[in-house]
C-alpha positions in Angstrom: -45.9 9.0 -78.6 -48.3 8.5 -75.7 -52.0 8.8 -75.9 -54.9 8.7 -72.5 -57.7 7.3 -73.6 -60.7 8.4 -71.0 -64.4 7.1 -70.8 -65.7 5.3 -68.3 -66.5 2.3 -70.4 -63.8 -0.2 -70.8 -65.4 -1.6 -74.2 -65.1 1.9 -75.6 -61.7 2.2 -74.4 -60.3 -1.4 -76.0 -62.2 -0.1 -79.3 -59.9 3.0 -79.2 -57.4 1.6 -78.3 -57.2 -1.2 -81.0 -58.3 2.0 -83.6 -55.2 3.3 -82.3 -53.3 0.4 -83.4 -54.2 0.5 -87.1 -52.3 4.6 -87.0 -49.0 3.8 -89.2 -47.2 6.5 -89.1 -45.9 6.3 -85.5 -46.4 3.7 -82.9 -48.1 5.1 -80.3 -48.3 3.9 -76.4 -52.0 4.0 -74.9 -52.9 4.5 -71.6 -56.8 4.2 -70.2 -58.6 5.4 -67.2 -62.2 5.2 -66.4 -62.8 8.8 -64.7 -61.6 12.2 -64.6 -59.8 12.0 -61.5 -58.0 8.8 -62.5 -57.1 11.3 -65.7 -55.3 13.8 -64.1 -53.5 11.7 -62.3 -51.6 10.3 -65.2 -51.3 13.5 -67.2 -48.5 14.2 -63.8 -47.6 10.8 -63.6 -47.7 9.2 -67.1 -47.4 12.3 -68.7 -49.0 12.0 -72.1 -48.8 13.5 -75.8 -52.3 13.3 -76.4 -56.0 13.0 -74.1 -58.4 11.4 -75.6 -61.4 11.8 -73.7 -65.7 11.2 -73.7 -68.0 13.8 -72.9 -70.4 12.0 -70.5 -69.1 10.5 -67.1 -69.8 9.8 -64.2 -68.9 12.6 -61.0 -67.1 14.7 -63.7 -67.4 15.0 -67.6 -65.1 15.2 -70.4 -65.8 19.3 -70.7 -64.2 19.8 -66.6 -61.1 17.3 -67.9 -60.7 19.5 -70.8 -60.6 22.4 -69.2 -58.2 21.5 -66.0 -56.0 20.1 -69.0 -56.1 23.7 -71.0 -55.3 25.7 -68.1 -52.5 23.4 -66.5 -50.7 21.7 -69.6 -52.1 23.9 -72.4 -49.3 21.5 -74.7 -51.3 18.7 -74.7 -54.2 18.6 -77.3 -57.3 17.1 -76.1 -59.6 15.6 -78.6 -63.3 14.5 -77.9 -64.8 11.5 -78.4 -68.6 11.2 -77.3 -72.0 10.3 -78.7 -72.8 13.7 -78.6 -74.0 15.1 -82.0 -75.8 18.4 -81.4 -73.6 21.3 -82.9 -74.1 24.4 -80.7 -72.4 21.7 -77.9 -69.5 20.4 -80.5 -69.0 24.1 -80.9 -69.2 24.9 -76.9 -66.4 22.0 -76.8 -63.8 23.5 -79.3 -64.5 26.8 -78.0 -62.9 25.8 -74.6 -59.7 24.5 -76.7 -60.8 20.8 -78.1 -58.8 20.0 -80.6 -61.0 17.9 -82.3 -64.6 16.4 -82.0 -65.4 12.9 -83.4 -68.8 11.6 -83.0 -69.4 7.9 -82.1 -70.1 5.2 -84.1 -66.7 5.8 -85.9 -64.5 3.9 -87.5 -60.5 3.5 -87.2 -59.9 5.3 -90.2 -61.7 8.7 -89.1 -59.7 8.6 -86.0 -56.4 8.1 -87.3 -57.1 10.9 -89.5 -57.7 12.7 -86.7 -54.7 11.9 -84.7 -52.4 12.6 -87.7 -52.4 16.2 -87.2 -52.0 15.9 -83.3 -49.1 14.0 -83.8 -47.2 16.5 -87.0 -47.8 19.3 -84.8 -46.4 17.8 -82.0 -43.2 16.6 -83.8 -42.8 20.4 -85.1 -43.1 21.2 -81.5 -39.9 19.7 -80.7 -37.8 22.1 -82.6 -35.8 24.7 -81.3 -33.7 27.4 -83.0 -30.2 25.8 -81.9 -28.4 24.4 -78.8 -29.9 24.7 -75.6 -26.7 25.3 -73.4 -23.3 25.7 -75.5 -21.2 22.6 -75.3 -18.2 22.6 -73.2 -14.6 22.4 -74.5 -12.8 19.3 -75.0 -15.6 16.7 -76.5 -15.6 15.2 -79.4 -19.2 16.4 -80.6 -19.6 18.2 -84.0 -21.9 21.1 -84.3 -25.3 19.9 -86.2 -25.1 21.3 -89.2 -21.2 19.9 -90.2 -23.0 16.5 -89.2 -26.1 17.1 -91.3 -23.5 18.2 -94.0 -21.6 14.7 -93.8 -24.8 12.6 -93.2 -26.4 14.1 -96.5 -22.6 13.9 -98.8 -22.2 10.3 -97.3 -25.9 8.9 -96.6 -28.3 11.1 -98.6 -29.1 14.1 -99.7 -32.8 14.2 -98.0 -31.5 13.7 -94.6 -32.3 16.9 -92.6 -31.0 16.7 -88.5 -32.7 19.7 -86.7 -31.4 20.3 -83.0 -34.4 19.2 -80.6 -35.7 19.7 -76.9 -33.7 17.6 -74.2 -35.3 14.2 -74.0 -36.4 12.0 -71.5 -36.2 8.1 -71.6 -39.5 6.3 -71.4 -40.6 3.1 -72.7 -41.8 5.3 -76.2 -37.9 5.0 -76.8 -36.7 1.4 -76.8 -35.9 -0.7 -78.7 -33.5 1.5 -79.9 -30.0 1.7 -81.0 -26.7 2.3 -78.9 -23.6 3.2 -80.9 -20.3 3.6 -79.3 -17.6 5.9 -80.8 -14.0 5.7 -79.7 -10.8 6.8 -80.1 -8.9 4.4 -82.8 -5.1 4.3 -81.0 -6.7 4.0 -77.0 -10.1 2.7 -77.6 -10.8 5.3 -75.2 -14.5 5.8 -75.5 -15.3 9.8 -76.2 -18.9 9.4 -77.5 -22.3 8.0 -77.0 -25.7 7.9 -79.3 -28.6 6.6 -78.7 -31.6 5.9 -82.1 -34.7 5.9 -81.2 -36.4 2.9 -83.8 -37.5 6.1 -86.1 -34.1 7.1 -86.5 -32.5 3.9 -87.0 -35.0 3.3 -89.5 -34.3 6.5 -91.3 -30.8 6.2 -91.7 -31.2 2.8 -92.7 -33.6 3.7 -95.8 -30.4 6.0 -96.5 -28.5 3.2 -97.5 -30.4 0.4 -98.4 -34.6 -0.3 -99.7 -36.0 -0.7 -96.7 -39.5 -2.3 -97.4 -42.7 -0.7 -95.8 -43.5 -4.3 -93.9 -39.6 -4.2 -92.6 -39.8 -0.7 -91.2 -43.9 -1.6 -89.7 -42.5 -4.4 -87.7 -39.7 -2.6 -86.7 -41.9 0.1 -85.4 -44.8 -1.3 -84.1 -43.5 -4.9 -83.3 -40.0 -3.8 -81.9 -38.0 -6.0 -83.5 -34.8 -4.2 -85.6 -34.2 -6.9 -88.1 -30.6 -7.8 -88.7 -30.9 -5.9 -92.3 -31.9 -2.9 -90.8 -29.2 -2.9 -87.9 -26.3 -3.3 -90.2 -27.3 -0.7 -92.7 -27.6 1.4 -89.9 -24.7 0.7 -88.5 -22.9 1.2 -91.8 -24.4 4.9 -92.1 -23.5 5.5 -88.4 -19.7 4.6 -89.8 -19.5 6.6 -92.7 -20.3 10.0 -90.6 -17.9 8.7 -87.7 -15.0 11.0 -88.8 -17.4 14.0 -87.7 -16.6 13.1 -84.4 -12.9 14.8 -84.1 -10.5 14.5 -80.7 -9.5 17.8 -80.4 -5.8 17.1 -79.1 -4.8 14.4 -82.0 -7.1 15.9 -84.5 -7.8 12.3 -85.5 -11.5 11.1 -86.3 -13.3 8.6 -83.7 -14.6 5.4 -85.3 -17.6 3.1 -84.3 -16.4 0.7 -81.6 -19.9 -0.8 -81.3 -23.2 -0.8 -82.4 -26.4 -2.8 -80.8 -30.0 -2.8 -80.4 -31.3 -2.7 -77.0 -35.1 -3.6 -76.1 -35.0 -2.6 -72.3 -34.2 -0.2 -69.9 -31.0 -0.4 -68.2 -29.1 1.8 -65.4 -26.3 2.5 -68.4 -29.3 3.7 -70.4 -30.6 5.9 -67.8 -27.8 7.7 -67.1 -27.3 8.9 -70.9 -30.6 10.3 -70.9 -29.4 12.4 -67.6 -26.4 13.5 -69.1 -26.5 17.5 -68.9 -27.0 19.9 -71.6 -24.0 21.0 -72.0 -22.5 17.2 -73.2 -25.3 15.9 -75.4 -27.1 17.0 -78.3 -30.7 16.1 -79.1 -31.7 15.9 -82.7 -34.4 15.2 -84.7 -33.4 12.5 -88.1 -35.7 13.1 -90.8 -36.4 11.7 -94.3 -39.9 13.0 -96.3 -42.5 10.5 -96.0 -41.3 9.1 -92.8 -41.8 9.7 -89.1 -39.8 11.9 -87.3 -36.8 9.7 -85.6 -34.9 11.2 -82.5 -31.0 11.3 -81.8 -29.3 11.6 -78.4 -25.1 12.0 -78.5 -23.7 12.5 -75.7 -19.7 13.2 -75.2 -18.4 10.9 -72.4 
């Protein structure tokens, strides 16, 4: 998840950002600029999750970003940071849509806090009712919930998959996990997913203790240990028969199954697929961040 950090001061902005790093629950990128201008320019470019932003700048204050941000991408919460203390003007802010005012000094803690609701909300956000575009005829995808039935009878009862909005790769998704399904007579490849490092981690816990440290430093150090890789990997293979060839009626199986730290044209090109040969889920387990599926049928 990506957070803008905005003040002109570039010791306020490494203090944020290193508050930022001490938020377990999710890893989240940061991004800084030093003025207003420099701000909306990376909402289009950079596009992020989350503005945080100060009150007092030069040219143009934190009140004019918040209010360009309301009226042109009312989906991204903009929270308030700012030595400012009197209440009629915190009130004035959250009147115009801040979603939250936190007075400086502060300390990590009260801004995680803060950020935690931001970022539940925004994973709630990503659900819709069911598939986007109906799949066409002939690929080997199951609907979601005859895979969530599978995943919970051969993983765990507490895993919920909920079908999502169409994703887009960025660098909030590596490393992640590539798994390759394939027919068992041809090796004929039929189907594609891709874990994000939430995901992987969630089906891993599934099958094997996955200690808090493991699942930390695969999340906010991304590095998939070996451990975590092959218990995925073995939970990705006991849910492979919900991948059916429609002709020979017989199940797919995991041809391959890797971790992948960068960016590549392969990569790329799943995240393009259209909506009518991919699914986009959401992999949940209580207690534990939101991770994000892509399959695509090839």
């Amino acid at each position: 998840m990506k957070v803008l950090i905005v003040d002109d001061s570039h010791a306020t902005c490494e203090i944020i950002r290193r508050a930022l790093q001490q938020f377990e629950y999710r890893k989240l990128f940061v991004s800084c600029a030093t003025s207003v201008d420099d701000a909306l320019k990376l909402v289009n470019d950079w596009q992020p999750n989350i503005i945080l932003t100060d009150w007092h700048m030069p040219e143009k204050t934190g009140i004019e970003l918040l209010q360009s941000v309301v009226e042109t991408h009312p989906e991204i919460p903009v929270g308030m940071i700012s030595t400012v203390d009197d209440e009629e003007q915190i009130l004035y802010a959250k009147s115009l849509g801040c979603a939250f005012f936190l007075c400086k000094p502060f300390s990590d803690e009260q801004l995680c806090q803060m950020i935690k609701p931001l970022v539940l909300e925004l994973e709630a956000q990503e659900f819709i009712t069911e598939q986007a575009v109906p799949l066409k005829d002939g690929l080997a995808l199951p609907k979601t919930d005859a895979l969530e039935r599978l995943m919970q009878k051969n993983i765990s009862e507490s895993l919920i998959l909920k079908p999502i909005r169409s994703q887009t790769l960025d660098e909030s998704k590596l490393p992640c996990v590539m798994v390759v399904y394939a027919e068992r007579g041809s090796q004929k490849v039929r189907v594609i997913g891709v874990l994000d490092v939430y995901a992987a981690c969630v089906l891993a816990s599934s099958v094997k203790v996955v200690h808090k440290e493991e699942a930390q430093q695969a999340i906010h150090m991304n590095q998939i240990n070996n451990d975590i890789m092959t218990a995925c990997k073995e939970a990705l293979s006991k849910t492979a028969y919900a991948f059916l060839d429609n002709q020979s009626k017989m199940s797919l199986y995991v041809k391959s199954c890797k971790c992948v730290h960068n960016i590549h044209p392969k990569l790329d090109m799943i995240y393009k697929y259209p909506l009518n040969s991919r699914m986009d889920l959401s992999c949940e387990r209580e207690g534990m961040a939101q991770g994000k599926m892509l399959i695509v049928g090839v």
